[in-house]
KOLLOTOR-105622 format. One record per residue (C-alpha): x, y, z; chain. Coordinates in nm, 3 decimals, decimal comma, always signed. Example, Ala and Ser with C-alpha at 12.3 -4.5 7.8 and 13.67 -1.06 7.14 Angstrom:
+---------+---------+---------+----+
:      xx :      yy :      zz : ch :
+---------+---------+---------+----+
:  +1,230 :  -0,450 :  +0,780 :  A :
:  +1,367 :  -0,106 :  +0,714 :  A :
+---------+---------+---------+----+
! end
This chain:
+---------+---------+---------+----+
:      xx :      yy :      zz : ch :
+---------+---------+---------+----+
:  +0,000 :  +0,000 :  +0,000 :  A :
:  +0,116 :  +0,351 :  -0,120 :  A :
:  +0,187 :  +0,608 :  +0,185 :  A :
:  +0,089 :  +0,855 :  -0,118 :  A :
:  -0,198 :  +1,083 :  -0,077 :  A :
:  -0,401 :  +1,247 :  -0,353 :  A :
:  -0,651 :  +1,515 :  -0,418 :  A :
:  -0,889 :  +1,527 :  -0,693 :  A :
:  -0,901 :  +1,839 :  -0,900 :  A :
:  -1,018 :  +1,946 :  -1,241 :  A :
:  -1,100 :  +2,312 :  -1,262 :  A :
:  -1,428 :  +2,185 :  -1,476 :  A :
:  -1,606 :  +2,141 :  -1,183 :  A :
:  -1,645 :  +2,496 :  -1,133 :  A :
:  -1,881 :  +2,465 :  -1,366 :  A :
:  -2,115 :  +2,313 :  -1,119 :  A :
:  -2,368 :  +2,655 :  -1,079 :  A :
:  -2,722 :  +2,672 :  -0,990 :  A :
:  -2,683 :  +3,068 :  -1,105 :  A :
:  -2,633 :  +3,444 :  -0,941 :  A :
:  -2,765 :  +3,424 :  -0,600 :  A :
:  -2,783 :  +3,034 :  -0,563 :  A :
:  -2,611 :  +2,978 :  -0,198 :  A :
:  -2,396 :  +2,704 :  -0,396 :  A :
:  -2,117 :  +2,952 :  -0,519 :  A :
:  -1,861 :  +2,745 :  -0,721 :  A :
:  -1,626 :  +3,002 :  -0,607 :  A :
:  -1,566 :  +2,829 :  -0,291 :  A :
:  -1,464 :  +2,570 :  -0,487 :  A :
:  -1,201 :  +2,785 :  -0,712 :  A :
:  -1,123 :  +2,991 :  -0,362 :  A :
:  -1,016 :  +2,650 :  -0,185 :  A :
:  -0,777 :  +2,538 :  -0,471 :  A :
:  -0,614 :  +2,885 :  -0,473 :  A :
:  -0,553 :  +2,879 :  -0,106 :  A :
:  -0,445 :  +2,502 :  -0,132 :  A :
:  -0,132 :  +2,605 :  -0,361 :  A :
:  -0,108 :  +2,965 :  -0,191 :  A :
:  +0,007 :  +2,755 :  +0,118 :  A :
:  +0,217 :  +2,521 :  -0,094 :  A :
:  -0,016 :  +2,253 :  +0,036 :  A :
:  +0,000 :  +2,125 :  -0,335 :  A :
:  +0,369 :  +2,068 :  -0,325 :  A :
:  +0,369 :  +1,861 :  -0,030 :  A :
:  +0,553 :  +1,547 :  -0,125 :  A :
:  +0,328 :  +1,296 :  +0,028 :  A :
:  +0,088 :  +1,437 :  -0,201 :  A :
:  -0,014 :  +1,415 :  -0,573 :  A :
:  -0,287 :  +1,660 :  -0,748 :  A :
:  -0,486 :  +1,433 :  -1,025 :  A :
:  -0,783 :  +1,428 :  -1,227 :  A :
:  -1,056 :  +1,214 :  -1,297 :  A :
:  -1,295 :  +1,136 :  -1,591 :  A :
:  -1,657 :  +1,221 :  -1,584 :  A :
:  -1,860 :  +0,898 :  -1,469 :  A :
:  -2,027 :  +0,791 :  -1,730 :  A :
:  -2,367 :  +0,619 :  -1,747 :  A :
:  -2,276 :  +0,278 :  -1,614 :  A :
:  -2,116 :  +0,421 :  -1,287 :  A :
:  -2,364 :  +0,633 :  -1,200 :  A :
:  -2,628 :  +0,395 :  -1,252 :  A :
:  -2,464 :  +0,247 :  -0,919 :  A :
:  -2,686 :  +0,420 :  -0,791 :  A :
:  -2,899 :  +0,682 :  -1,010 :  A :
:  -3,147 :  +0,514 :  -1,248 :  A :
:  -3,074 :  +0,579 :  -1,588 :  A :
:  -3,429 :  +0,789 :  -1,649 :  A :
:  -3,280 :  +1,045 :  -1,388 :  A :
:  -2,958 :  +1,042 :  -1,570 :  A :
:  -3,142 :  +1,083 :  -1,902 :  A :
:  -3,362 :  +1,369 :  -1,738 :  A :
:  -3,062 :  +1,541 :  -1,633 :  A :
:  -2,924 :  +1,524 :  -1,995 :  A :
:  -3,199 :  +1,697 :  -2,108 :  A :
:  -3,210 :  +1,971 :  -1,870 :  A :
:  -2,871 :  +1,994 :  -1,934 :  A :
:  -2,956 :  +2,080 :  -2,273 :  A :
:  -3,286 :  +2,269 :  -2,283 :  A :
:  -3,274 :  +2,413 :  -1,903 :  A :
:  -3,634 :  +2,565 :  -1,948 :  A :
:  -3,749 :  +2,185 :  -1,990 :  A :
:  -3,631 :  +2,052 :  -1,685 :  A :
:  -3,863 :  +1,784 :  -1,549 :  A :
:  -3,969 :  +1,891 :  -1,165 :  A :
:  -4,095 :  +1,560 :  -1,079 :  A :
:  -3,722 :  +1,453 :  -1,112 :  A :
:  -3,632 :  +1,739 :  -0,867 :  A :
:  -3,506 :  +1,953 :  -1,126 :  A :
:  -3,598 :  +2,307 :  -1,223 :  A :
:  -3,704 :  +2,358 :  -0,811 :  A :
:  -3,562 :  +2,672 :  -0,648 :  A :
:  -3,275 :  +2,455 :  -0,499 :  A :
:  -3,198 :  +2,270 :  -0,806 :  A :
:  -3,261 :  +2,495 :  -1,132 :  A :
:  -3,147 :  +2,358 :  -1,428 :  A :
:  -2,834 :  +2,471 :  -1,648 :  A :
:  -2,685 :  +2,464 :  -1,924 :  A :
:  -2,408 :  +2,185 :  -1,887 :  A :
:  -2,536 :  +2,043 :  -1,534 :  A :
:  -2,501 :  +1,668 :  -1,671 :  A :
:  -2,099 :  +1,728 :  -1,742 :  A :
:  -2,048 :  +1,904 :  -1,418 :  A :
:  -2,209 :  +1,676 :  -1,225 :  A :
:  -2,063 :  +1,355 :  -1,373 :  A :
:  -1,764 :  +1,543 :  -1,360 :  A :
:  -1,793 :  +1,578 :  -0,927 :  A :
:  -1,908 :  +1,278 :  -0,909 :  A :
:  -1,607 :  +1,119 :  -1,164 :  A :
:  -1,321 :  +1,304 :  -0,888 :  A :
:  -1,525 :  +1,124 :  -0,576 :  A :
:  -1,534 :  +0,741 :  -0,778 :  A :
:  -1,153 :  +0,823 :  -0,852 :  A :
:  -1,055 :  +0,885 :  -0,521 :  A :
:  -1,212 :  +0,565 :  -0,404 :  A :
:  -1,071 :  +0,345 :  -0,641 :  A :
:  -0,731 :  +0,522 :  -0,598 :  A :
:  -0,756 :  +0,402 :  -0,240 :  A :
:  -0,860 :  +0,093 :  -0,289 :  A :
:  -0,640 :  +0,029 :  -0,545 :  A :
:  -0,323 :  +0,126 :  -0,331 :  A :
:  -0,197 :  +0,450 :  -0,547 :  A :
:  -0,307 :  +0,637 :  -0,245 :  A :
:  -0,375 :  +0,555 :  +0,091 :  A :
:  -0,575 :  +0,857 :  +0,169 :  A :
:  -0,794 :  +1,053 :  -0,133 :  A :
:  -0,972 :  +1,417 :  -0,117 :  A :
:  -1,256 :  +1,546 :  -0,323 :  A :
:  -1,335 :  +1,862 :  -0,186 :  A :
:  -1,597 :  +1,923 :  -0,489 :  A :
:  -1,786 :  +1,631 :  -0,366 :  A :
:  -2,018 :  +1,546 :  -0,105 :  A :
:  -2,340 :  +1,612 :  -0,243 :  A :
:  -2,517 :  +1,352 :  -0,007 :  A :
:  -2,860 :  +1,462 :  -0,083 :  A :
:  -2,929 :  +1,362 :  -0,425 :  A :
:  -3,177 :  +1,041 :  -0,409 :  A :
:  -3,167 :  +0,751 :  -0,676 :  A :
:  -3,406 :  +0,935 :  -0,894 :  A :
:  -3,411 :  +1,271 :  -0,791 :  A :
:  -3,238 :  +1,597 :  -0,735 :  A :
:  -3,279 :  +1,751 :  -0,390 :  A :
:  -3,055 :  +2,013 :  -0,178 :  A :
:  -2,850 :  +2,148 :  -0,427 :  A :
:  -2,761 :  +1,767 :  -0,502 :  A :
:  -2,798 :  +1,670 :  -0,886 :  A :
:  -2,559 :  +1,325 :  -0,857 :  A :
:  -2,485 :  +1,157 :  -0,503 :  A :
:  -2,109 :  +1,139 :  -0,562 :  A :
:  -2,071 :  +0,993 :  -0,204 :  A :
:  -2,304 :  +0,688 :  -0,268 :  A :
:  -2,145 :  +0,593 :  -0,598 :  A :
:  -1,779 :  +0,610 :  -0,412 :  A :
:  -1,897 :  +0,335 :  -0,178 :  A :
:  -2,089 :  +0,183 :  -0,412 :  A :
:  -1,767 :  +0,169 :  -0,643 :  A :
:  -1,604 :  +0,061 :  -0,318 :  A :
:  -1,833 :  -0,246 :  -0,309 :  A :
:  -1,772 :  -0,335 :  -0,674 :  A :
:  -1,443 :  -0,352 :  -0,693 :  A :
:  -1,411 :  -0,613 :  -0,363 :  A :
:  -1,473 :  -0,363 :  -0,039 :  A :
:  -1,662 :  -0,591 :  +0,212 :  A :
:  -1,743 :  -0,351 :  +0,449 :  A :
:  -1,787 :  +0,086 :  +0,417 :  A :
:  -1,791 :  +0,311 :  +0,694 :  A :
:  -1,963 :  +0,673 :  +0,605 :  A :
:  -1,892 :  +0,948 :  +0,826 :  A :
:  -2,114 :  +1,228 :  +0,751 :  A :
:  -2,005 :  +1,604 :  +0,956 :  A :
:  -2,251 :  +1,835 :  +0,751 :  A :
:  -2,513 :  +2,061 :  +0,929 :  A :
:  -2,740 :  +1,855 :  +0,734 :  A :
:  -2,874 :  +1,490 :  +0,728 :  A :
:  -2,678 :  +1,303 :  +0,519 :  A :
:  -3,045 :  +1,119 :  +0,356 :  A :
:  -2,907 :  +1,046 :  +0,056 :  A :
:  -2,626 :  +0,809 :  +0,095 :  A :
:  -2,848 :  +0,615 :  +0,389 :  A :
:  -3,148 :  +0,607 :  +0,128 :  A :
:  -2,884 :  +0,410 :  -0,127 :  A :
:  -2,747 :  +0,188 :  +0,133 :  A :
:  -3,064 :  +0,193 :  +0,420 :  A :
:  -3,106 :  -0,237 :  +0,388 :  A :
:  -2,721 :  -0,333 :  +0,275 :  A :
:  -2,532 :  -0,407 :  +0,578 :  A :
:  -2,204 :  -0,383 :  +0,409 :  A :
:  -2,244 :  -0,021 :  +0,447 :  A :
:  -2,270 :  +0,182 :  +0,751 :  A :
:  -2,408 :  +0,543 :  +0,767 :  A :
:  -2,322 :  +0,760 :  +1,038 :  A :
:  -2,467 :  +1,138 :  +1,006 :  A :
:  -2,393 :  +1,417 :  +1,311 :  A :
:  -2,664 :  +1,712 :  +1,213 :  A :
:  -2,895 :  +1,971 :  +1,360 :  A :
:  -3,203 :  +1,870 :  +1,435 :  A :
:  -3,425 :  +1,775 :  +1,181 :  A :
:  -3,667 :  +1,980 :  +1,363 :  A :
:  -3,515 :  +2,287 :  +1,253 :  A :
:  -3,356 :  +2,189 :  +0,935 :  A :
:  -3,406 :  +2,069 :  +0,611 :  A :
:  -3,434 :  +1,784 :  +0,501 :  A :
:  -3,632 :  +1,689 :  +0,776 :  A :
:  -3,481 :  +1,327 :  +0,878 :  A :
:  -3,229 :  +1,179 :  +1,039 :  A :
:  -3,380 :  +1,109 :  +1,387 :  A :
:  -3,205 :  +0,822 :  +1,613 :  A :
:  -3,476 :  +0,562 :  +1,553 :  A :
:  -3,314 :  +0,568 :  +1,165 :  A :
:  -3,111 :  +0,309 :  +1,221 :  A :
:  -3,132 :  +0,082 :  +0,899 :  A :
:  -3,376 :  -0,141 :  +0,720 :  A :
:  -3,468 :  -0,475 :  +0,874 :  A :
:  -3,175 :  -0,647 :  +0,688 :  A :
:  -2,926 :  -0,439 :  +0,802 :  A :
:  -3,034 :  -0,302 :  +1,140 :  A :
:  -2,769 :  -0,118 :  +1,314 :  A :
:  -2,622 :  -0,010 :  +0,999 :  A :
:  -2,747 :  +0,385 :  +1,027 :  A :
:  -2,668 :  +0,594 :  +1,303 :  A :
:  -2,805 :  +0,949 :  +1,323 :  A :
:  -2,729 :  +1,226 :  +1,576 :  A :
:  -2,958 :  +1,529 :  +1,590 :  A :
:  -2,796 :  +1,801 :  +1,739 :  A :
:  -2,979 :  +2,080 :  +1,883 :  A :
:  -2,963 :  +2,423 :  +1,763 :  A :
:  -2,683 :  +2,636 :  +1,895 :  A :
:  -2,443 :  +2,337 :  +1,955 :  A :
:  -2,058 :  +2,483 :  +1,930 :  A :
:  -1,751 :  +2,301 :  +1,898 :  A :
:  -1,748 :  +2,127 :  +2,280 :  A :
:  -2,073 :  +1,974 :  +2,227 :  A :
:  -2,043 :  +1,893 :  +1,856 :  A :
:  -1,719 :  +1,762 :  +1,924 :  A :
:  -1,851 :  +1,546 :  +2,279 :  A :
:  -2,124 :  +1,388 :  +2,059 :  A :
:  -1,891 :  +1,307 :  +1,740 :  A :
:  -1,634 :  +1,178 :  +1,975 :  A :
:  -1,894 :  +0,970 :  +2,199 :  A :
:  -2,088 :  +0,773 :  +1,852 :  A :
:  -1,794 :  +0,742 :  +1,561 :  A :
:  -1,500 :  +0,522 :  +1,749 :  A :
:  -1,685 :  +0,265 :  +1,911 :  A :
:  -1,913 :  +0,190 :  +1,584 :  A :
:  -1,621 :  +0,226 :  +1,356 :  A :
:  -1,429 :  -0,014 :  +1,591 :  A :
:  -1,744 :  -0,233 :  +1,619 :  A :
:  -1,799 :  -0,259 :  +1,281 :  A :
:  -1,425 :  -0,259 :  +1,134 :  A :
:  -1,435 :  -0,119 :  +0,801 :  A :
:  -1,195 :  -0,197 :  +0,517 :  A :
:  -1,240 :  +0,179 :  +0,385 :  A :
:  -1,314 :  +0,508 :  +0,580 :  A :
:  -1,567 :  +0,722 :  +0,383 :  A :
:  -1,610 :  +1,123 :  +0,520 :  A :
:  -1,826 :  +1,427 :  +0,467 :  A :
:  -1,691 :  +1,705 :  +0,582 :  A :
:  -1,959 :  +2,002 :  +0,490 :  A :
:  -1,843 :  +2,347 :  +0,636 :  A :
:  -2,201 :  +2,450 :  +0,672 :  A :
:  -2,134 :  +2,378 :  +1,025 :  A :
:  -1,950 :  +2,698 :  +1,082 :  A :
:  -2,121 :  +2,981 :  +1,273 :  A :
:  -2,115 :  +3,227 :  +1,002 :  A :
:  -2,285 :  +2,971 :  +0,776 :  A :
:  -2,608 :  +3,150 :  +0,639 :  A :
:  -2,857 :  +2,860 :  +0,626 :  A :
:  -2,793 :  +2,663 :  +0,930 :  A :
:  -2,782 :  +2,727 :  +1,325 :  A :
:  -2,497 :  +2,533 :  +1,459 :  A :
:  -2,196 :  +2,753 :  +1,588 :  A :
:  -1,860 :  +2,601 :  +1,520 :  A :
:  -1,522 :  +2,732 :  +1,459 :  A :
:  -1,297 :  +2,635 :  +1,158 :  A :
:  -1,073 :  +2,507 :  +1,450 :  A :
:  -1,349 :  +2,245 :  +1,521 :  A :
:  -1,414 :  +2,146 :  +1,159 :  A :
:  -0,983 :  +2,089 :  +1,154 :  A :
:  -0,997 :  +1,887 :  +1,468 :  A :
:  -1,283 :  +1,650 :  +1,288 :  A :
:  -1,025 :  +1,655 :  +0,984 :  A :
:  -0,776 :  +1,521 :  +1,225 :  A :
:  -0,975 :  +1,267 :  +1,391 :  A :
:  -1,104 :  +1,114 :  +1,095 :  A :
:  -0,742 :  +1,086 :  +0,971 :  A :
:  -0,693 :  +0,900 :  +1,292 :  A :
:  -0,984 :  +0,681 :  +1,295 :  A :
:  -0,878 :  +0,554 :  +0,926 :  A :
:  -0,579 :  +0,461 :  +1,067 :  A :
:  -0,710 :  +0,276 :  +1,397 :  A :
:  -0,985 :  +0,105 :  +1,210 :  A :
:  -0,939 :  +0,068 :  +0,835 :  A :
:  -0,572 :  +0,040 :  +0,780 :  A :
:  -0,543 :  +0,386 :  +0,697 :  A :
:  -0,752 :  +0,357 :  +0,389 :  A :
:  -0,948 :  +0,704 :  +0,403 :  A :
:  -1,138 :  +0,862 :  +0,103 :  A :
:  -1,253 :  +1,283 :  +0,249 :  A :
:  -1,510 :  +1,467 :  +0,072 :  A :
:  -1,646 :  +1,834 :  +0,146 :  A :
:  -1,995 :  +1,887 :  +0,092 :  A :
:  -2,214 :  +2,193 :  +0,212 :  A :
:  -2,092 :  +2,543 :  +0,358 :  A :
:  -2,201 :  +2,854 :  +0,224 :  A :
:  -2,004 :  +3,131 :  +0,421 :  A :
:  -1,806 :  +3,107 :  +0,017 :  A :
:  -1,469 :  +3,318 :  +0,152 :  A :
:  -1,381 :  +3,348 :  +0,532 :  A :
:  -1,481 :  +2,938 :  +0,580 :  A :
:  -1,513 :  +2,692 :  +0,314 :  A :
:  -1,164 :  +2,782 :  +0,175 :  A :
:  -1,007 :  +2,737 :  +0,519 :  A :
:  -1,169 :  +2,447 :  +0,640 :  A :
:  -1,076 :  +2,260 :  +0,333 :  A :
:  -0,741 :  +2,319 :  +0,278 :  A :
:  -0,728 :  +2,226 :  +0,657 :  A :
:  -0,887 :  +1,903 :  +0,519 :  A :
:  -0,628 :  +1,854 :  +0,191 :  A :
:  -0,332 :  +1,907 :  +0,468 :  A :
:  -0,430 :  +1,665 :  +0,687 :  A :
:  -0,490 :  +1,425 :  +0,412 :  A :
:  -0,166 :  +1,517 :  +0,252 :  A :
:  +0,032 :  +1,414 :  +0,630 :  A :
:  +0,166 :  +1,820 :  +0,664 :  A :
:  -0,105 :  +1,998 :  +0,870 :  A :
:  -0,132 :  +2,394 :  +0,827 :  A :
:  -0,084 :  +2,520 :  +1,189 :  A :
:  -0,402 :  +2,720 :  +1,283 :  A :
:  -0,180 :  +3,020 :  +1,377 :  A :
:  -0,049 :  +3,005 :  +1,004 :  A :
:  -0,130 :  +3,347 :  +0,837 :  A :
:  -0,327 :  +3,370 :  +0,499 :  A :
:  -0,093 :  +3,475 :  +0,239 :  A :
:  -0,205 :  +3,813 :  +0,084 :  A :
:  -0,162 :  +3,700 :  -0,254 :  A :
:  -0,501 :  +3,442 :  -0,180 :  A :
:  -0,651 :  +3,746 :  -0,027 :  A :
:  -0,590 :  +3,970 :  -0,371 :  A :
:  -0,760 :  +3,632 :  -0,509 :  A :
:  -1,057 :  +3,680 :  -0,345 :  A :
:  -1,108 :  +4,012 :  -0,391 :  A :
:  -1,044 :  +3,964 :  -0,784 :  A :
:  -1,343 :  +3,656 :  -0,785 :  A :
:  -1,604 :  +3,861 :  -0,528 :  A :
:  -1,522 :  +4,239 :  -0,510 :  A :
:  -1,483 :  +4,140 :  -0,134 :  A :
:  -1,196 :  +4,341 :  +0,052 :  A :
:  -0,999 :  +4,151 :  +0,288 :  A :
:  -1,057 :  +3,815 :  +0,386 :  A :
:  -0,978 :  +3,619 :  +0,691 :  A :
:  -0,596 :  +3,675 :  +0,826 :  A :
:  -0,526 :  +3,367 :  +0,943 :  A :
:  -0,620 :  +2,973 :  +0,939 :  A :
:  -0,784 :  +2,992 :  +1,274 :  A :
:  -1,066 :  +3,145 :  +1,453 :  A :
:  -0,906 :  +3,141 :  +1,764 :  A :
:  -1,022 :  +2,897 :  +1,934 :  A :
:  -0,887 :  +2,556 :  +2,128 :  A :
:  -1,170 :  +2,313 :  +2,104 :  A :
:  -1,140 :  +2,093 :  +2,395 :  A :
:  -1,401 :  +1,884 :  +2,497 :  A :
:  -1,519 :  +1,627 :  +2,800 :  A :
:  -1,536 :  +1,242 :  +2,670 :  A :
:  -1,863 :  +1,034 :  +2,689 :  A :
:  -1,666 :  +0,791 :  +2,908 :  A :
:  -1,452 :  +1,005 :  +3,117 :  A :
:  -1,737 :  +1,276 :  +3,215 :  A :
:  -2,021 :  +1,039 :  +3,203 :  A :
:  -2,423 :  +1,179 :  +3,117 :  A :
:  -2,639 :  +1,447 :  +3,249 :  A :
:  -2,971 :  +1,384 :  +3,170 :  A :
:  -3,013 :  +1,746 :  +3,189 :  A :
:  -2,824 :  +1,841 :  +2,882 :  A :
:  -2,998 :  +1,851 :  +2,558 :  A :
:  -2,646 :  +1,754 :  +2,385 :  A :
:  -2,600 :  +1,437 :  +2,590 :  A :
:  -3,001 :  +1,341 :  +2,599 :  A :
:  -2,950 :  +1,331 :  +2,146 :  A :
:  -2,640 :  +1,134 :  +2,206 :  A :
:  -2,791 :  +0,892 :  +2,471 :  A :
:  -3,060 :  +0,853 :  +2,211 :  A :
:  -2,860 :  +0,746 :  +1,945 :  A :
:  -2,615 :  +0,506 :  +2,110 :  A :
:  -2,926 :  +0,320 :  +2,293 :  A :
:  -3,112 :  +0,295 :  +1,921 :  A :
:  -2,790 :  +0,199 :  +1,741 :  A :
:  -2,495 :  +0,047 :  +1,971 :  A :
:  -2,714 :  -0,305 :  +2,111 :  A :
:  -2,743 :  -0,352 :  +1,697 :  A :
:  -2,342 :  -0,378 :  +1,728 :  A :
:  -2,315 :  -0,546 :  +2,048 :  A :
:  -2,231 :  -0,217 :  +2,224 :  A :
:  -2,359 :  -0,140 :  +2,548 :  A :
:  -2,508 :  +0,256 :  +2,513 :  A :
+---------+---------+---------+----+
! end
């Protein structure tokens, strides 16, 4: 097995764009590459830059059936045709000229990474493009056209994977991916969130926890509103090890949406990029306790285009990469001309932190108050999920 990293970039997939105004800026995309090589994080050795090839019908049919894929094709020709009943043409998901390419493209950088890992050129693979865990079978939904995630484990599977972990960090419910793999119990879904309560899309409550073939095989924890880094990072901390050591995955699958963050714009959780790097870290980690280091990262959601998503994936591409940008490290001003070239935006943030330490008190160590809405949606989860596993909650 390689000790190589790699990250997956073709500038195409900036063409991924929903249109002026559409929260799903590809210039966060464009920002985070810029900042990558403004830090030299490109020219680490450990790590190799590469491309991928659009996935083409028979991949994505892993997962999407090929009338969605056809009905994507067409709105990707004639955008004022796009078929709503597919999900396309909604307010989240207008059509546009091209979507088909840049979406197969995304999704062609996420199968690559996978079979890069699996295939030993890499031991660890990052698609920051990727992530787009809503997108159902045959629909569009949350800004989601293809569900790159699914059809990297589902690639995973093909090619001779016997078990998939999924380790999902964004603000919202990873439904997709659990939709694709809800009654295979080669697959297991973990998804941290806010509340569905408060947030679309509305599921991902503890009691999801697979279909009656596979029960045990989704876990879900619904945050509460206004969680920050020590509770986000309690409840993460408290679920992921002991399932990913109960379940012992060959391959490490992650989400790491920025949408998180407290300046995000569409969600209510209040973390700091120094929380979303410490998650970075300990998923590195938990690839190498429990699937021989074998670790395919993905970004996802985030929406705050310039003073988060940038930082919190380079952060990401580091840690992959083995050379970790300090937090203290200061932005280079030539990224911060960069931005204000792509957005008319003045400034920028000044360095890789927010200044904070995230500390916070394990499950084991501090044990449960009932009182605490943090450790009640924990408790919840590991009672619904960890008996499935032969884990006592």
């Amino acid at each position: 097995m390689s000790g190589r990293a790699r990250l997956m970039w073709d500038e195409g997939v900036t063409g991924y764009d929903f249109g002026a105004g559409h929260p799903m800026d590809p210039v966060r995309l464009a920002l985070t590459m810029r900042l990558v090589e403004a830090l030299g994080v490109d020219r680490t050795p450990e790590l190799t830059v590469a491309a991928a090839k659009a996935a083409g019908d028979s991949t994505l049919r892993l997962v999407h059936r090929q009338d969605y894929v056809d009905a994507v094709r067409r709105a990707s020709l004639d955008p004022a045709a796009a078929e709503q009943h597919y999900g396309l043409g909604t307010m989240d998901d207008p059509a546009f000229a091209g979507m088909h390419e840049a979406s197969s493209l995304i999704a062609g950088q996420s199968v690559g990474a996978a079979e890069a890992v699996w295939g030993g050129q890499a031991l660890h693979a990052v698609n920051f493009a990727g992530g787009l865990h809503h997108a159902m079978p045959g629909s569009a939904s949350g800004f989601c056209v293809y569900n790159d995630a699914a059809l990297a484990i589902a690639r995973l599977l093909e090619l001779g994977a016997e078990r998939v972990a999924y380790v999902d960090m964004d603000v919202h419910h990873g439904d997709g991916v659990q939709a694709v793999f809800w009654d295979d119990p080669r697959v297991l879904t973990i998804s941290l969130h806010e509340h569905p309560r408060t947030l679309f899309p509305g599921t991902g409550w503890p009691e999801e926890r697979g279909g009656d073939e596979a029960e045990g095989s989704a876990a879900n924890v619904a945050l509460p509103p206004g969680t920050g880094d020590a509770g986000w990072l309690r409840a993460l901390h408290a679920v992921v090890p002991e399932l990913l050591g109960a379940f012992a995955p060959d391959v490490l699958v992650t989400q790491h949406g920025a949408d998180t963050h407290f300046e995000d714009p569409l969600a209510h959780l209040t973390l700091s990029v120094d929380a979303q790097r410490a998650a970075a870290v300990a998923a590195h980690d938990w690839a190498h306790e429990h699937a021989r280091g074998r670790w395919v990262a993905l970004g996802g959601g985030g929406y705050a285009v310039v003073d988060v998503v940038p930082r919190t994936w380079t952060h990401l591409t580091a840690v992959a990469a083995g050379a970790p940008v300090e937090p203290t490290a200061e932005v280079p001003e030539e990224w911060r001309r960069e931005v204000y070239a792509r957005t008319g935006e003045a400034g920028g943030p000044l360095r890789m932190t927010d200044g904070r330490e995230p500390a916070w008190r394990g499950w084991a160590e501090a044990g449960y108050d009932p009182a605490d809405a943090l450790d009640q949606a924990v408790l919840a989860t590991r009672r619904s999920v960890f008996p499935a596993h032969g884990l006592l909650p």
